[in-house]
KEPA-739561 format. One record per residue: residue in three letters; z, y, x of N, C-alpha, C in turn; chain. Coordinates in pm, whole numbers, plus 50000, padded with zeros to 5 digits. Each point is the difference from the previous one (the first is absolute). Layout:
! KEPA-739561
SITE     r     n.z     n.y     n.x    ca.z    ca.y    ca.x     c.z     c.y     c.x   c
SITE   ALA       Z       Y       X       Z       Y       X       Z       Y       X   A
...
//
This chain:
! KEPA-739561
SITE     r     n.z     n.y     n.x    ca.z    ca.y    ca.x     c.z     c.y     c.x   c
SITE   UNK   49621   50567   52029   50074   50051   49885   49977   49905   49883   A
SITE   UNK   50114   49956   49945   49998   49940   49860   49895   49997   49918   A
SITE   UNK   49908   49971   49929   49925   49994   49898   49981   49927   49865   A
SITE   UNK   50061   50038   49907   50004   49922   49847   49863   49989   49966   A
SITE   UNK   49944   49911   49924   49888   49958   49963   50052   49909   49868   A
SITE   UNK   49929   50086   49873   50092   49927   49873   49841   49934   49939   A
SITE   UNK   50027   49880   49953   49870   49979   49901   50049   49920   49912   A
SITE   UNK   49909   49941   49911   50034   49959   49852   50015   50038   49881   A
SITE   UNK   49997   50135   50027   49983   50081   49860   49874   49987   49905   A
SITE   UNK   50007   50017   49880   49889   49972   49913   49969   50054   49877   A
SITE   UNK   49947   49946   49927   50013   50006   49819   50060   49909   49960   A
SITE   UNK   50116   50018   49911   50106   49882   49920   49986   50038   49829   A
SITE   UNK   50013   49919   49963   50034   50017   49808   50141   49977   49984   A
SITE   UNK   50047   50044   49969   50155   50004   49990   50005   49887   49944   A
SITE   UNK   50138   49922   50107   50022   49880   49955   49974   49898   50138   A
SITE   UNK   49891   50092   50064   49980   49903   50067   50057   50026   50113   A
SITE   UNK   49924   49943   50133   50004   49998   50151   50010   50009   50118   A
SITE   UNK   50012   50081   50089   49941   50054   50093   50054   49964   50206   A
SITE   UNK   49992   49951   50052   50096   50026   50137   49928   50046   50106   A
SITE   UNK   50081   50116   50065   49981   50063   50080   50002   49981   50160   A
SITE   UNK   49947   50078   50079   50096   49909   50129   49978   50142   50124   A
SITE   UNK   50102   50008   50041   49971   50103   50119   50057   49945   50112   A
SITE   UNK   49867   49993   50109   49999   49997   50131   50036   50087   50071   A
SITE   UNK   50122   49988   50135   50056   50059   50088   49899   49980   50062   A
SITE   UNK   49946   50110   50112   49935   49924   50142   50098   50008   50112   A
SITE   UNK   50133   49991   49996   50094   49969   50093   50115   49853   49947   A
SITE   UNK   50069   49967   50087   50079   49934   49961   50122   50055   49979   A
SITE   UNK   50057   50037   49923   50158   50052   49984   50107   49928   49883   A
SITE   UNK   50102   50023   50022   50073   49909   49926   50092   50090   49943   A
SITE   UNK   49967   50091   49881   50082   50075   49949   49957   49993   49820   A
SITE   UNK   50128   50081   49945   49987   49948   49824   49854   50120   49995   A
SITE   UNK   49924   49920   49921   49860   50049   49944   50019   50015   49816   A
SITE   UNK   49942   50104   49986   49989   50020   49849   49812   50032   49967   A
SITE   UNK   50038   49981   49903   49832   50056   49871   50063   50130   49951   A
SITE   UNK   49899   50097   49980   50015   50132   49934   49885   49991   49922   A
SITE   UNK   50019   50131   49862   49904   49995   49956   49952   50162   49943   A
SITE   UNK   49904   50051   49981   49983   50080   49958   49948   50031   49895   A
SITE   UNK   50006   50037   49865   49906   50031   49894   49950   50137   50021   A
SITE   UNK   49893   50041   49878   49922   50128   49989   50127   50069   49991   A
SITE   UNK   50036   50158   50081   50053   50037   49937   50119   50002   50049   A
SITE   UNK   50077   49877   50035   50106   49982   50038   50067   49988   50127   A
SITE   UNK   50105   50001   50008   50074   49994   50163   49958   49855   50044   A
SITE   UNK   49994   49935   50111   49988   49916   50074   50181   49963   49975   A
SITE   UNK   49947   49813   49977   50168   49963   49943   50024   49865   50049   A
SITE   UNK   50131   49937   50043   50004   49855   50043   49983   49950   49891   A
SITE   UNK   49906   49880   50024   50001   49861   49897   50090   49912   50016   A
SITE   UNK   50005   49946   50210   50099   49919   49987   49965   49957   50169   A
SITE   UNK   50126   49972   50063   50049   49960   50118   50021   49851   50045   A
SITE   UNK   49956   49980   50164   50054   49885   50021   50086   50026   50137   A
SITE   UNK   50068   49923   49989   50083   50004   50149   49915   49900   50121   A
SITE   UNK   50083   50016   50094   49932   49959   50117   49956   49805   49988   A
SITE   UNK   50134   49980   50013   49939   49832   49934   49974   49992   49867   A
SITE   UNK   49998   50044   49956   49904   49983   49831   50104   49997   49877   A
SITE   UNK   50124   50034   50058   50100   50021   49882   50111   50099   50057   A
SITE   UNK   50060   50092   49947   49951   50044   49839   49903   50050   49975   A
SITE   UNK   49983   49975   49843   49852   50061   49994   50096   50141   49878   A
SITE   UNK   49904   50096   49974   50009   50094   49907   49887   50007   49929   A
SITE   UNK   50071   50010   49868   49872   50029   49927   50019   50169   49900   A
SITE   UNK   49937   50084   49959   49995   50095   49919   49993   49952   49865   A
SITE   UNK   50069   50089   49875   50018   49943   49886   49891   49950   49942   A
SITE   UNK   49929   50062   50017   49856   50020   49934   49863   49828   50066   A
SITE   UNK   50127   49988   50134   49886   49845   50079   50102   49904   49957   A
SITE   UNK   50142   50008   49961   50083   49883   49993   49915   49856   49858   A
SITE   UNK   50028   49904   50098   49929   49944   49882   49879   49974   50027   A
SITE   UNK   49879   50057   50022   49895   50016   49999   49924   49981   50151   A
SITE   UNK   50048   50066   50119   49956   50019   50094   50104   49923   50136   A
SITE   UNK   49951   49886   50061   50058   49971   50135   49928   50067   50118   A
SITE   UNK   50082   50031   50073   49978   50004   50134   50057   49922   50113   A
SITE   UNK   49896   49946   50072   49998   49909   50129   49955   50058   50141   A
SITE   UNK   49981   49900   50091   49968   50053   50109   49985   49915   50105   A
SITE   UNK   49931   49977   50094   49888   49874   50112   50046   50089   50089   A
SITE   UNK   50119   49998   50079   49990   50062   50140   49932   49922   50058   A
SITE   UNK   49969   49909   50017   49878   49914   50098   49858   50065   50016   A
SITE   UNK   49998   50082   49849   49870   50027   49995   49956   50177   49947   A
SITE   UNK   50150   50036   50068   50037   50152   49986   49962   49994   49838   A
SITE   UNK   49992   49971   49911   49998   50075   49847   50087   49991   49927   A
SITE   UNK   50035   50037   49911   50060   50081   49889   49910   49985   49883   A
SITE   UNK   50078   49921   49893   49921   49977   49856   50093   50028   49852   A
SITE   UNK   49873   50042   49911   50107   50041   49922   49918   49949   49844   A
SITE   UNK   50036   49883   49966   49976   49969   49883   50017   50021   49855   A
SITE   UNK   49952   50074   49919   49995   50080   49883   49972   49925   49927   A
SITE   UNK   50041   49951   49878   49965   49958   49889   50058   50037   49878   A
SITE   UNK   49955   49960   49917   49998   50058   49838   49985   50167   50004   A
SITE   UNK   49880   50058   50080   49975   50088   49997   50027   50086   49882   A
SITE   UNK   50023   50137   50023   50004   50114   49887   49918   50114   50005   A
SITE   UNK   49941   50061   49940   49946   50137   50025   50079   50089   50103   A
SITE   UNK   50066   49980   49998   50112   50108   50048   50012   49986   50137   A
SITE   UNK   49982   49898   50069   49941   49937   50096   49934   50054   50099   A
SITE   UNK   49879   50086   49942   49903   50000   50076   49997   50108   50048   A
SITE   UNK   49970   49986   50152   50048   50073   50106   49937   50007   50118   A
SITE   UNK   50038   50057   50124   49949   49997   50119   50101   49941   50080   A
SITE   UNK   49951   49848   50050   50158   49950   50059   49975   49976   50177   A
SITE   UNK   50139   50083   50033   50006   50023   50162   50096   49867   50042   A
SITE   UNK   50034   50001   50135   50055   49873   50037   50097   50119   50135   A
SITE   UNK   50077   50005   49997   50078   50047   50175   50151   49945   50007   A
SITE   UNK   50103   50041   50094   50089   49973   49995   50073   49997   49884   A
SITE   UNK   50117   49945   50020   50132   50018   49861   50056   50154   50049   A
SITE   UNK   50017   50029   50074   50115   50084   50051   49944   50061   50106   A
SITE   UNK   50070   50094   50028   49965   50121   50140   49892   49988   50017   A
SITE   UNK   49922   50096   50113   49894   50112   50018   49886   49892   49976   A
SITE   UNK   49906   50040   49925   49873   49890   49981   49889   50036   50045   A
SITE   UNK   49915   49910   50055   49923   49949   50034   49888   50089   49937   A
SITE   UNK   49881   50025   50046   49917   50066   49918   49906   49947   49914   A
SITE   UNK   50004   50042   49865   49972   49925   49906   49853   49966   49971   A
SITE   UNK   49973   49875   49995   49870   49918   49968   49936   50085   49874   A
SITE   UNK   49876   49924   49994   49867   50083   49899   50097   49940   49843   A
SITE   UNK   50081   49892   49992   50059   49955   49882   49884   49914   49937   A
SITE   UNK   50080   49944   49843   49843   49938   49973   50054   50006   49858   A
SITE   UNK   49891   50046   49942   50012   50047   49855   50004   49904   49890   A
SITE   UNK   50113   49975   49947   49984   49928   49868   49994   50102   49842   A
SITE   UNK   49903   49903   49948   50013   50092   49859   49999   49911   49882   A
SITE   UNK   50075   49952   49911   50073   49962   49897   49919   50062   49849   A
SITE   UNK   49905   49918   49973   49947   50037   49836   49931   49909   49938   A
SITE   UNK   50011   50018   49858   49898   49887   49922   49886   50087   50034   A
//
């Protein structure tokens, strides 16, 4: 069975840094997205990739700020954040774009503060 494994999460000062990366332990070739969750809040897309690595989607809130890539060679999925915001900070999952998902990884927590 599928297994997401997200790491890279951290402490950021807004403004800055951060990239993520979630490991498949299978090989599959389907569009992969980042989710994210805050305190509080619904679990929400950040942003999508398709199978060969375009199109990508991004959420209003990542446009600008956040790419997402992807190493099918090396099953992962990455999602580069910068010019961090408070607003940001979250619990970020990794599963499909679309239809029935995969069961969701431990995530890896970013948190956004001076």
């Amino acid at each position: 069975q599928m297994q997401l494994v997200e790491s890279g999460g951290g402490s950021a000062q807004p403004g800055g840094s951060l990239r993520l990366s979630c490991l498949m332990t299978e090989t599959v070739f389907v569009s992969m997205a980042w989710y994210r969750q805050a305190p509080g809040k619904q679990r929400e897309l950040v942003a999508s990739i398709s199978r060969g690595g375009t199109p990508t989607f991004y959420a209003d809130s990542a446009k600008g700020r956040f790419t997402i890539s992807r190493d099918d060679a090396k099953n992962l999925v990455y999602l580069q954040m910068n010019s961090l915001k408070p607003e940001d900070t979250a619990v970020y999952y990794c599963n499909k774009a679309s239809g029935n998902m995969w069961p969701w990884g431990q995530g890896t927590l970013v948190t956004v503060s001076a």
